[in-house]
N, C-alpha and C positions, 0 to 999 in steps of 0.2 A: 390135226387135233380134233378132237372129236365134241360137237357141242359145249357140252357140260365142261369142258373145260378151260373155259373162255367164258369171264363174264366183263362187262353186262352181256347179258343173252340180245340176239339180234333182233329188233323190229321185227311185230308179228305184221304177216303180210296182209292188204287187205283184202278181203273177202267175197269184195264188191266186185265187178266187171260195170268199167263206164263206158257207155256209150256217146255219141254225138249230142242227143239228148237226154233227159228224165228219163223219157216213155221206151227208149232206142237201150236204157241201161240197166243192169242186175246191180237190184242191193240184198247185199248178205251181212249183217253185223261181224266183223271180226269179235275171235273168242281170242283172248288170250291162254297159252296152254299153263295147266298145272304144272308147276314145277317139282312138287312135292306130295307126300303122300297125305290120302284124304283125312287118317288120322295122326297129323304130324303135332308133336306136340307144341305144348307154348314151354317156353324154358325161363327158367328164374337163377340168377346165380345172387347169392346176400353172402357179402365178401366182410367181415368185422376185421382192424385194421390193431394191431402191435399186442397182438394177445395170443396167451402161451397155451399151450395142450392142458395145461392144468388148473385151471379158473372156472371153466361149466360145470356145473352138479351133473350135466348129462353125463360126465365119464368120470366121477369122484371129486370135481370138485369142489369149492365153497360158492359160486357164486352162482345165481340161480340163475338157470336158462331153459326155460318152459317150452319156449319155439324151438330151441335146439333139439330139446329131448324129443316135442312133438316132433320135426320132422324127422329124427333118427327113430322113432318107434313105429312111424308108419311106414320106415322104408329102411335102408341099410348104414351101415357105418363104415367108415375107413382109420384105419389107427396108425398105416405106412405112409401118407397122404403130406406129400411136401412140398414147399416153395423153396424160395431164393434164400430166407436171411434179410430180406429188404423190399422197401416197397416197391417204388416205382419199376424194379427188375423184375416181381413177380407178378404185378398188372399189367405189365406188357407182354409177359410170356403168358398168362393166362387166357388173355385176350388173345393171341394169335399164333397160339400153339408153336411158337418158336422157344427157343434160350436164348437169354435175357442178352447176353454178348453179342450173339449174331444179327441183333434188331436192334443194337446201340444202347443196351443199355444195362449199362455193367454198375451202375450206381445212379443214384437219385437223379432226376432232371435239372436241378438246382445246380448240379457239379458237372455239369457234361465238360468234355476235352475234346483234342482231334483225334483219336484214335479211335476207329473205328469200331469196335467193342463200347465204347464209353462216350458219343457224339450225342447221347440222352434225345433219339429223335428217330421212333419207330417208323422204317424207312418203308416206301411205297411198296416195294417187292416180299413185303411182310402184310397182308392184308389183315387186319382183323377178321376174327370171327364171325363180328356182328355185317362187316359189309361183305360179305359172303352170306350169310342169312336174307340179309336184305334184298342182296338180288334176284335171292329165291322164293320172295314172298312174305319173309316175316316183316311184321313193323317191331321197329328193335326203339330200348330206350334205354339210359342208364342215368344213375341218379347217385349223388354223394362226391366220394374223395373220388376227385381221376387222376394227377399226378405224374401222365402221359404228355405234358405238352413244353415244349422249350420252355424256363419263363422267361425268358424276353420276348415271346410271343401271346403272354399271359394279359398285356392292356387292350382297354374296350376297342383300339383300336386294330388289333391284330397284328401280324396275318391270321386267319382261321383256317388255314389248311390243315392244322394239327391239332384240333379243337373239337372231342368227341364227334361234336353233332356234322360235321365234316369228313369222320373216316370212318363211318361205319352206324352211326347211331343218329337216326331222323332227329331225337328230343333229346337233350339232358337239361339237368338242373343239380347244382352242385358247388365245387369248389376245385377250383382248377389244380392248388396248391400241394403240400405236401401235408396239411397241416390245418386247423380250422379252430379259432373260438367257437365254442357250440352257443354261444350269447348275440357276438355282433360279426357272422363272417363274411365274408368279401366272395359271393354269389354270383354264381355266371345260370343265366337261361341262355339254352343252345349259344347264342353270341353276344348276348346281350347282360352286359354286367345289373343286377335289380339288388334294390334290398332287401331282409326281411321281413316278412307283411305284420311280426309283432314285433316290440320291443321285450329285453327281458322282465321286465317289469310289468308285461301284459301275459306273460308267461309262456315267452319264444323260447325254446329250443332246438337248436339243428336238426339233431333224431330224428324229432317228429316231426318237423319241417317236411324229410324229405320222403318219410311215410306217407306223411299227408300228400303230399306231390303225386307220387307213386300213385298213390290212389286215385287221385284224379285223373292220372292217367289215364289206369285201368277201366276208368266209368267211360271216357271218352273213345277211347278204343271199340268198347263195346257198343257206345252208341254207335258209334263211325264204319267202325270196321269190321264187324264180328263174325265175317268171314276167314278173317288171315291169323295166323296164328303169331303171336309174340315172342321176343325175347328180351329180356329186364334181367338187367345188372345193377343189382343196389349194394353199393358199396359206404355205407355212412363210416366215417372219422372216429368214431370210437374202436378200440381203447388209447389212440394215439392222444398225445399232449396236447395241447392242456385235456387235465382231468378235469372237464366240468360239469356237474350234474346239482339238480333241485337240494336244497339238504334234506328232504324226507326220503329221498333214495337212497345218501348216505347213512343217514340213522338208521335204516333196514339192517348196517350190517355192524352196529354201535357192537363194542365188545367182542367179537368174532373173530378177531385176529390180535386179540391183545400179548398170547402167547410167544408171538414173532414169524417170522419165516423158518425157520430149524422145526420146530414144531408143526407149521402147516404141511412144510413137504412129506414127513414122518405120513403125516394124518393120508392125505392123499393119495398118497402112495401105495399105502394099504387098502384102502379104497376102491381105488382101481383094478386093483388085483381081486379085490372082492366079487368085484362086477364084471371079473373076465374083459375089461378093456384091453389091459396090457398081461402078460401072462404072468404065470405063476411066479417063475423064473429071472424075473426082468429088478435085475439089481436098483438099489437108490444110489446115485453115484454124490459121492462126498461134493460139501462144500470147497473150492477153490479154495487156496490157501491167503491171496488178496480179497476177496467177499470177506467182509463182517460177520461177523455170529450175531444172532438177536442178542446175546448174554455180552456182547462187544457195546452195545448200543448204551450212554450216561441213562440213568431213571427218568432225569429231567428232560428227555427229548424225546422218550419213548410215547407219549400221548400225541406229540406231532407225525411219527412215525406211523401210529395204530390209525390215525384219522388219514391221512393218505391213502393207504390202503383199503379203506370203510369209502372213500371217497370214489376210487377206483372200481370197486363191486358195484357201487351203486351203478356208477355208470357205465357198467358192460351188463348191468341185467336192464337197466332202461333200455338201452339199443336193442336185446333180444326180445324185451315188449313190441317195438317199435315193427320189428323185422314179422311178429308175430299180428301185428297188425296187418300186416300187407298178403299173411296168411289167408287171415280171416276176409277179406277182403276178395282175393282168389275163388274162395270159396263160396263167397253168399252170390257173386256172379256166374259161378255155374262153372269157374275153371281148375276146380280143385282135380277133381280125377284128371284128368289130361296133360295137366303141368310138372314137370319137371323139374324137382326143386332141387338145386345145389346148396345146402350150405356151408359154408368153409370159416369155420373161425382162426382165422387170423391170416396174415396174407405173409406174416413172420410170425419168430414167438413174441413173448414179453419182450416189451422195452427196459433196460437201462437207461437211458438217454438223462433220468431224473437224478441219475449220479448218486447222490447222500440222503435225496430227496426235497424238494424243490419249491419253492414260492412261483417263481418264473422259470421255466424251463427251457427258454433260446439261451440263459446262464451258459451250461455245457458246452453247447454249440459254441458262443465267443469265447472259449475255455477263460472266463472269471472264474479266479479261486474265491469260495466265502466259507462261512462256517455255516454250521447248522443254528448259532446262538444268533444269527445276522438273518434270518431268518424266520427263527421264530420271535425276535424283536420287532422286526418290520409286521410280521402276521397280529401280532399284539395291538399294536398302533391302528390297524386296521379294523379290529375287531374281537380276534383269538382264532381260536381252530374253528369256529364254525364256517369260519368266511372262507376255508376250503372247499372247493369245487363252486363258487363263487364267480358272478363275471369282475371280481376288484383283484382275482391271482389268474395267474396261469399255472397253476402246481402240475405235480407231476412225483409218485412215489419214488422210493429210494429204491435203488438195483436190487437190494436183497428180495424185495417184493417181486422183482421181473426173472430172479433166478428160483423163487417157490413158484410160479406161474407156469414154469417150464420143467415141475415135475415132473419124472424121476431123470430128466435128461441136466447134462451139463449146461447149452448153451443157451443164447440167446438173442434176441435179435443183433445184427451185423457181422453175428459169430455163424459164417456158412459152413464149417469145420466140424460142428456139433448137434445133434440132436437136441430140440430144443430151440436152437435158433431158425430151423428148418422145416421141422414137424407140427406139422398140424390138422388138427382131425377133421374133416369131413363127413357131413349125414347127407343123406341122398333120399327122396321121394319121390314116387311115382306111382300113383296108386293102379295106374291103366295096365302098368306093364311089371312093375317091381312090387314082389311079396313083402310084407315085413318080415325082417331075419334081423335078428339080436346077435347071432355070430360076426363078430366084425371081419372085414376083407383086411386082410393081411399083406398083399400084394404090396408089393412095393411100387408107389404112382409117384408123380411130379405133375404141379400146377399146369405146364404145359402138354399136359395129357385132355385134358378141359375138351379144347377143340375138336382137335381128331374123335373124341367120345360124341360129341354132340354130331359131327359130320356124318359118322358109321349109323346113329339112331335116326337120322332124317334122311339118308340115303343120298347123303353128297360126296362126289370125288370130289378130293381137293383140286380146287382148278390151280391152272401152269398158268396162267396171266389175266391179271382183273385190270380193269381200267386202262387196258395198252399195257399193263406194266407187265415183264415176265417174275414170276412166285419163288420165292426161296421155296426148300423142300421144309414142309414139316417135320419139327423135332420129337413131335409130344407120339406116345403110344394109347391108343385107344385103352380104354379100359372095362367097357362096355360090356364086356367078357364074363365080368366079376360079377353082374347084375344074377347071375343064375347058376353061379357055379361059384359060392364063396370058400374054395379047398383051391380051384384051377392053380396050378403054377404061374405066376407073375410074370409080364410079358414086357416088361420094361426090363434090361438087362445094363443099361449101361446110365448113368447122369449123373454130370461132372454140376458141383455146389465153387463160387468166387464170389465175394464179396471183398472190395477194398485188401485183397490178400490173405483175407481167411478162406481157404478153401478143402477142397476132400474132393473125393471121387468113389461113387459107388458101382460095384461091376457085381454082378454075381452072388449077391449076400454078401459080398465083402466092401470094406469103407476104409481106404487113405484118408484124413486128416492130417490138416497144418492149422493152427490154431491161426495163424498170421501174427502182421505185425503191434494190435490194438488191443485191449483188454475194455471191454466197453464200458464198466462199471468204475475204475477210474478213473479223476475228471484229468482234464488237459491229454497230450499228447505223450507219446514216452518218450524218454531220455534216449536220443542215436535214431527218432526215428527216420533221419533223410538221411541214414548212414544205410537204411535196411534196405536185405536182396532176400528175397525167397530163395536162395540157395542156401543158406543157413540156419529156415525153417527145418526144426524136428518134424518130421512125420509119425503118426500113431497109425497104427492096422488097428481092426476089428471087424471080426467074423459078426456081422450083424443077426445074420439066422442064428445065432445059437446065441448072441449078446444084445439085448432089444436095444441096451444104455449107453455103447459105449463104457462099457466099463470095466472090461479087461483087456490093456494095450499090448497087442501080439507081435509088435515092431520086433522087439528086441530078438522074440522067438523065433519068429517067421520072416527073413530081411529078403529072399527071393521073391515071397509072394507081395513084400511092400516094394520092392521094386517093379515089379510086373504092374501094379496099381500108380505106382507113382509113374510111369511110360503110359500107362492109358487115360489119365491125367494128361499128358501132356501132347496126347495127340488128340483130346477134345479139348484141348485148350486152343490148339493150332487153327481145327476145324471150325470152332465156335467167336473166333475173334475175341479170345481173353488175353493176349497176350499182349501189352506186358503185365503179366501179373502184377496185381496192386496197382495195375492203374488209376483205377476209382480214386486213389490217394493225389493225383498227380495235384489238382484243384486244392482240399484243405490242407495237405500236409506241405508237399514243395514249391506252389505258386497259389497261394490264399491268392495274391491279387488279381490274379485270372478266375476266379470266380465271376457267374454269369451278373452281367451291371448292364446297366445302360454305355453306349459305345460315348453318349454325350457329354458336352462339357459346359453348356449352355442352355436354358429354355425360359420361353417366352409363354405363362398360361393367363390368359383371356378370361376374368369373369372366374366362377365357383367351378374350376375343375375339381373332380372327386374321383373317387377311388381310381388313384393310379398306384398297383402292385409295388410294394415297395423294393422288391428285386428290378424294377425298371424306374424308378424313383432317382432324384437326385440323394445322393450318399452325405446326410446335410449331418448326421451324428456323428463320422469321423472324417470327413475330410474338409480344409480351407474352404470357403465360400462364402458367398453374399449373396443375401432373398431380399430384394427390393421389391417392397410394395406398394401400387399407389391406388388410393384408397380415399373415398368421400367419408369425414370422420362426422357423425352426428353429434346433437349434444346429449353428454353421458351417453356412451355406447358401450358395447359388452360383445363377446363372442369371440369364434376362432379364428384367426386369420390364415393359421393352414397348422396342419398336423400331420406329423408323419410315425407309424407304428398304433400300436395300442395301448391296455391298458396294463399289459404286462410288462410294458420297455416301451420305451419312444419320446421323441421329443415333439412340443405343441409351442406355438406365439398364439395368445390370446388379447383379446382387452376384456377389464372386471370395471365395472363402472366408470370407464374414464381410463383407470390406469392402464400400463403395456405392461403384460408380462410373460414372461420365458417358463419353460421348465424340462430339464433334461430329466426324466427320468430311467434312474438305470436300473431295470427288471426290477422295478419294487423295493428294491435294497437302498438304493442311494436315490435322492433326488434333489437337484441343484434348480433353486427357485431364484427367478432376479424379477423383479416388481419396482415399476419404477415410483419415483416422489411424489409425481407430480402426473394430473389428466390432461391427455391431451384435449387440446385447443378444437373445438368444430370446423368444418373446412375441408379441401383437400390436403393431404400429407402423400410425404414420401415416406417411408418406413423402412429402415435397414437393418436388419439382423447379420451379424459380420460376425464367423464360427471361423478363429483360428489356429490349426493345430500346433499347442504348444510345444511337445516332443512328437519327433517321428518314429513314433513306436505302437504297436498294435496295443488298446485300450490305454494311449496315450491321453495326458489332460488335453482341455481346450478351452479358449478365451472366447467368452462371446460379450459383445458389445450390441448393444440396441443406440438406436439412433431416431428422432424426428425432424422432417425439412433441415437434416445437418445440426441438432442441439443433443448432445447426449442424453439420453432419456434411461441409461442402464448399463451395466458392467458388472462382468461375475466370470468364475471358471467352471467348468467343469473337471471333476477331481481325475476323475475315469471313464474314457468314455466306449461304448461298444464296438469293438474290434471289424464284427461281421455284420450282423444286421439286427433289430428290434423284433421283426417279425418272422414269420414263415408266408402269413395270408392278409396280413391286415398291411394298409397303405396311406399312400398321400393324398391327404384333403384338404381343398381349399375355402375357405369362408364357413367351415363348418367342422365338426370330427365325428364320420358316421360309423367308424368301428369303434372298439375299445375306448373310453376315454383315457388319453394318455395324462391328466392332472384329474388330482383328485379335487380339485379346486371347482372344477366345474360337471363333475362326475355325475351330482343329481340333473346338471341342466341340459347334459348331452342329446342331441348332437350340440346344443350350443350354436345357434348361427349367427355370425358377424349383422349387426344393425344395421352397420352404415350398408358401403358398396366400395367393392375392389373391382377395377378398370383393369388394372394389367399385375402380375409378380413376373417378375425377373430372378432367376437364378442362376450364377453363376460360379464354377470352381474356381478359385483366388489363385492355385497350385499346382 
């Protein structure tokens, strides 16, 4: 093998001749050789996260995106430009120009299994992009949602071998999870779990947290480094769940969708067309016959519905400020012309996930049935609609907003079957090398096209073995091509879409779809679904060059050519380690209890342990157990004695002046308060919180009992309690609660820390 194809590159030799002595030896400084060329550029990708082709004003739609437009007006546009259908599949194809299946990861990191398509754990023969860059010279950083790492690898204490700053990228700063309060999130620097340096209250937000970050970067870089060229991957959490943003971002978009979803898509759609986005030709394909109509929706819930969505703009045009910060920023340092700016809005389309439309949105996740009245009665009691996008909910709009989002296509996020859940647009700048052109590139690309592009422009072979490890072959097709020829014929020919068993196949202009076995918009599971075989899936044809939408199904007409598709399917299915189709399902649909947990049944924490991820947490909201605490009680004490979840769901043991009190809260809807009679006594105590499952049924009741030095001090149930988990990102705290406040009790006094002193908690499972 020849050099370059083998990294790390070998010790540069040294240059010197030693002699016997000083005066007897030659010294020659060893040069390190260039690897790269002298004008290689610095690369930026800004990856915005569950948002549909049809939300930027840059391509007709309502929501304003300044930096979008800017970087598409000084450089090119992509309107073919597709992911996974999901996150964590299409950040890890992205990043290493494989599919999602072949690098394990055929669904979220949260649900990995043993089959190898779905073990959620981008494997060493897969290198990223960024440790391929690095070797060659770039200082590489990435910043936000990463969503690549096992989570029961996700506590401060590791491992870290699968931990950004470990495969590929010197710095990150972010959030490991799938998921993030944009108020209190649970913050990883490279390995070091840190918290917020504002409260919301000082007026923290994520966003620009991780702008600000970024920037600081970039200053130190340039102090440090300003030889070497970079690479930054800023991927921030928005548009994903929780919706949270300032309310003056929301009120930006007061009245602008009062009309409903039926009406927006109408608007857009023609829009697009106006603007030469999408063509002339390019049909509106009908509402689903399960999706609601706005003219579906009662009057009286229609002002909850319009503020979700107002809540929602607000905060996908704060993010594109945020991204346009880091613009500006590029440029007053002098790295505007040379940089390479990818942006990709959405790394899927719109989210569903917000089902009816949402207070707390982990709801769907534990499939709890509520109504929209249970809802907007709890948001009342809080405040009204203003305290949307609030750090006191977790909302999250209603699907009809995530199906207008994804105009003029059918799908939507986890739907890999449909345009829509797939497609998403891409602007591209380069000022050194790429003209601005308003013609958009047409070509048909895939996320895992990324690499191999960036490879061909910096003049890298892909190497056959990094690190001792021998390289899978890259999937993705350069596209590099398009920069200067936006007519060229598209050079991507063949790439198979699976998601949880929604999936399609595109070959040639032409696209097999299977809708699969899940309809994402509504809540719970369907009826027979561990009865389902994708041999039973209908398949749809469509001729994509001549139908932009999907929306003339040629199955019936054409059954040779859907066969021929359906066979080519199934031999990148073979190739790519998708098989068993619907894998992704094995975890929430046929073994919930195989969901990734902690292997323990027992722990022993020392003193104020905090933020421990509450996917590697004791499971203290539905299963049997006992939290034994011993604890130095002052006179009149107050604080947390530990907390597990946030403020959207979770359960906390505090003391409020003396008294011991509990509180299950469940997502905002229900909360079960036990506050004892009487204050405890100054002194040491033992303290037993005793959680036992009264039915063994998934969102079963539960009895919890408090206890001091053995005198019952509390007794209450839980009516219902959460099936899967409170959170996605926030965790267990001891002596304090530094995410979300999970009681509204102590919500102004947060974090609230315990007065006395805890010596030891004891937790164990009873079951």
């Amino acid at each position: 093998m020849s050099p370059h194809e083998v990294l790390p590159f070998p010790p540069t030799p040294s240059a010197s001749i030693a002699g016997r002595t000083v005066q007897e030896s030659t010294y020659e400084r060893r040069v390190e050789p260039r690897r790269l060329p002298e004008d290689a550029p610095n690369i930026v990708i800004i990856l915005i996260d569950d948002a549909g082709p049809a939300l930027p004003d840059t391509y007709g739609g309502e929501v304003r995106t300044d930096t979008l437009t800017r970087v598409h007006n000084g450089g090119i546009g992509y309107n073919r430009f597709h992911t996974t259908a999901m996150c964590s599949p299409t950040r890890a194809s992205l990043l290493t120009g494989r599919n999602h299946h072949r690098i394990g990861n055929g669904q979220i990191a949260e649900l990995a299994n043993d089959w190898d398509g779905y073990a959620g754990e981008i494997p060493k023969s897969s290198a990223l992009g960024a440790e391929v860059l690095r070797q060659y010279g770039y200082s590489t950083a990435a910043f936000g949602k990463w969503h690549n790492t096992p989570a029961v690898e996700t506590t401060p204490a590791g491992p870290f071998h699968n931990w950004p700053s470990n495969i590929g990228f010197e710095y990150f700063y972010g959030f490991l999870a799938g998921e993030a309060s944009q108020y209190e999130p649970n913050l990883v620097r490279n390995t070091d779990t840190v918290l917020p340096p504002k409260t919301p209250e000082q007026g923290y937000h994520l966003s620009e947290d991780l702008a600000d970050d970024a920037i600081g970067w970039l200053r130190k870089h340039q102090a440090f480094q300003p030889d070497k060229p970079f690479f930054m991957y800023w991927a921030t959490g928005c548009l994903h769940g929780p919706h949270h943003i300032m309310k003056e971002w929301a009120d930006k978009y007061a009245g602008k969708f009062d009309d409903g979803w039926d009406a927006y898509r109408e608007r857009v759609h023609a829009r697009a067309i106006e603007r030469g986005w999408i063509p002339a030709d390019a049909q509106l394909t009908p509402r689903d016959a399960s999706m609601p109509a706005w003219d579906d929706i009662p009057e009286a819930e229609r002002p909850f519905q319009r503020r979700l969505m107002e809540v929602a703009a607000g905060f996908a045009e704060h993010a594109d400020v945020q991204a346009g910060r880091l613009i500006d920023e590029l440029e007053r340092l002098g790295y505007g012309d040379n940089t390479l700016v990818f942006y990709i809005w959405g790394d899927n389309g719109s989210s569903g996930e917000g089902q009816n439309g949402t207070i707390s949105e982990l709801l769907a996740q534990n499939g709890i049935p509520t109504t929209i009245d249970m809802h907007i009665r709890a948001l009342d009691e809080l405040g009204g609609l203003d305290v949307l996008g609030s750090p006191k909910v977790d909302n999250q709009y209603h699907a009809g907003w995530a199906w207008a989002g994804s105009t003029p296509y059918k799908g939507m996020k986890l739907l890999a079957s449909h345009l829509g859940g797939t497609r998403n647009p891409m602007a591209i700048r380069w000022p050194a090398r790429i003209a601005p052109d308003p013609a958009p590139r047409t070509q048909f690309h895939h996320c895992n096209d990324i690499v191999p592009t960036i490879y061909e422009l910096v003049g890298i072979t892909p190497p056959r073995t990094v690190n001792g490890v021998p390289q899978d072959p890259i999937d993705g097709v350069s596209f590099a091509y398009t920069f200067d020829q936006p007519a060229a014929p598209g050079r991507l020919r063949t790439q198979y879409f699976e998601i949880m068993g929604s999936r399609a196949i595109y070959h040639e202009g032409w696209m097999a779809s299977a809708f699969g076995p899940r309809t994402p918009w509504i809540p719970g599971l369907p009826e027979g679904i561990t009865d389902w075989t994708p041999d039973h899936d209908r398949w749809e044809l469509y001729h994509l060059d001549e139908d932009w939408t999907q929306a003339n199904d040629l199955a019936a007409e054409m059954p040779e050519k859907l066969a021929q598709l359906k066979e080519i399917f199934s031999i990148e299915a073979a190739r790519n380690s998708v098989y068993p189709v619907g894998g992704g399902l094995w975890v929430p649909v046929f073994h919930p209890e195989l969901r990734i947990s902690t292997p323990y049944r027992e722990w022993n924490f020392t003193g104020n342990i905090t933020r421990m991820p509450e996917f590697c947490a004791p499971a203290l909201g539905n299963r049997s157990n006992v939290v034994t605490i011993e604890a130095e009680i002052p006179s009149r004490p107050s604080g947390v004695l530990y907390a597990l979840g946030g403020a959207g769901g979770g359960l906390t043991c505090y003391i409020d002046d003396g008294y011991l009190c509990y509180e299950y809260n469940l997502f905002i809807l229900m909360r079960t308060r036990i506050r004892s009679s009487r204050r405890l006594d100054p002194g040491p105590a033992t303290i037993e919180i005793e959680t036992s499952v009264l039915e063994p049924r998934p969102a079963g009741p539960l009895g919890i009992s408090l206890t001091v030095n053995g005198e019952k001090f509390g007794t209450g149930q839980v009516p219902t309690s959460a099936p899967l988990l409170f959170t996605a990102n926030d965790c267990l705290d001891i002596g304090q609660c530094l995410g979300g406040p999970v009681s509204l009790d102590y919500y102004d006094r947060a974090p609230f820390p315990f007065t006395g002193h805890i010596s030891n908690v004891n937790v164990r499972y009873t079951t």
